[in-house]
MARPADO-283939 format. One record per residue (C-alpha): residue number from 1; residue in three letters; x, y, z. Coordinates in pm, whole numbers. Example, Ala and Ser with C-alpha at 12.3 -4.5 7.8 and 13.67 -1.06 7.14 Angstrom:
 resi resn      x      y      z
    1  ALA   1230   -450    780
    2  SER   1367   -106    714
END
This chain:
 resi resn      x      y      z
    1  UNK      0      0      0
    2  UNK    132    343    -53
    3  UNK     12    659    153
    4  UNK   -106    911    -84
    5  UNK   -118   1229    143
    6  UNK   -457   1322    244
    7  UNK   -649   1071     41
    8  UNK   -485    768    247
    9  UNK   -369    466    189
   10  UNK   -392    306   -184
   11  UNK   -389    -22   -328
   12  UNK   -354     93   -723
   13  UNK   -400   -302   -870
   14  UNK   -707   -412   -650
   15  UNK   -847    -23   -661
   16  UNK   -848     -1   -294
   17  UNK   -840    346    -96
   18  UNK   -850    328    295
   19  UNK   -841    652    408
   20  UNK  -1004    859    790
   21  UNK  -1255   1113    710
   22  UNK  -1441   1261    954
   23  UNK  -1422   1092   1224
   24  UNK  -1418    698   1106
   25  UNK  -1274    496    873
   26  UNK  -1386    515    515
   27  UNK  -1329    238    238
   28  UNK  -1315    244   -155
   29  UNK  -1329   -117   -303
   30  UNK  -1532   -305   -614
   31  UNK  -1810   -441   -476
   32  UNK  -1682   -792   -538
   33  UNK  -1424   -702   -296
   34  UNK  -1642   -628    -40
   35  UNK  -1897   -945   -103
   36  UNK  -1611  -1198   -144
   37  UNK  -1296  -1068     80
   38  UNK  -1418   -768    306
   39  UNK  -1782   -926    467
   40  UNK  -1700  -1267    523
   41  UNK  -1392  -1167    725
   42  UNK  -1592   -909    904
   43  UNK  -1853  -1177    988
   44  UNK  -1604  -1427   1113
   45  UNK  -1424  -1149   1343
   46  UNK  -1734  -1053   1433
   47  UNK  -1809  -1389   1548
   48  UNK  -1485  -1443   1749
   49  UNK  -1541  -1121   1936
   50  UNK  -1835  -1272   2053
   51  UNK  -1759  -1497   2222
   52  UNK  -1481  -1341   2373
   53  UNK  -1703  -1115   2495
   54  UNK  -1947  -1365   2629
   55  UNK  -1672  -1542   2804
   56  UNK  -1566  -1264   2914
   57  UNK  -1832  -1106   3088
   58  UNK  -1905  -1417   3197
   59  UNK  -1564  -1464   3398
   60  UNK  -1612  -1107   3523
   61  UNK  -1996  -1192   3671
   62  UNK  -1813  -1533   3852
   63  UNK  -1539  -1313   4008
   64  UNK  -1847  -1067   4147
   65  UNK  -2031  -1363   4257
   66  UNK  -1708  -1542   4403
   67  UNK  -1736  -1818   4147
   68  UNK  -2117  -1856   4102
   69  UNK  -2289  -1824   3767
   70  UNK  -2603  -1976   3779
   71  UNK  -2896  -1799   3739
   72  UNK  -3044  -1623   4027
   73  UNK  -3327  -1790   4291
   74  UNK  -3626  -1610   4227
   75  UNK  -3756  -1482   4569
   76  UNK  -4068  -1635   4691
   77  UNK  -4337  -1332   4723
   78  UNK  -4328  -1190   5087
   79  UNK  -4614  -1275   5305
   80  UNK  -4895   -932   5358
   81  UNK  -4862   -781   5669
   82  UNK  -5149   -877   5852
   83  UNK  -5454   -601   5896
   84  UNK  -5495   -419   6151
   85  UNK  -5824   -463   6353
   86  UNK  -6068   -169   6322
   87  UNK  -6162    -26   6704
END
């Protein structure tokens, strides 16, 4: 790739340009690019963050819970408080 000052980053034989504008990253490529090469790698990364994440999270909910991840005990309702007697 070569950087080509403000435009970014260029790939001349694929007809790639990678290059920041405002605020995020924007991407020039034939649409067969982006069906064949760019989405499937997106989905599969997107996958594998995933479940980093889940395991993750999960690992951090354990540690709170000192090792216990199973899913709460629901509370059995409270009994009424009883009424008071009129006088």
């Amino acid at each position: 790739m070569v950087l080509h000052g403000d435009a970014g980053f260029i790939e001349p034989r694929h007809r790639l340009l990678l290059r920041y504008d405002h605020g995020g990253w924007q991407l020039r490529a034939p649409k067969t690019f982006q069906d064949r090469t760019l989405w499937p790698e997106f989905v599969e990364l997107s996958k594998e963050l995933l479940v980093h994440l889940k395991e993750l999270t999960e690992r951090v909910i354990r540690e709170a819970n000192n090792d216990d991840v199973s899913e709460a005990v629901e509370a059995v309702s409270p009994k009424a408080l009883p009424v008071a007697s009129q006088r």
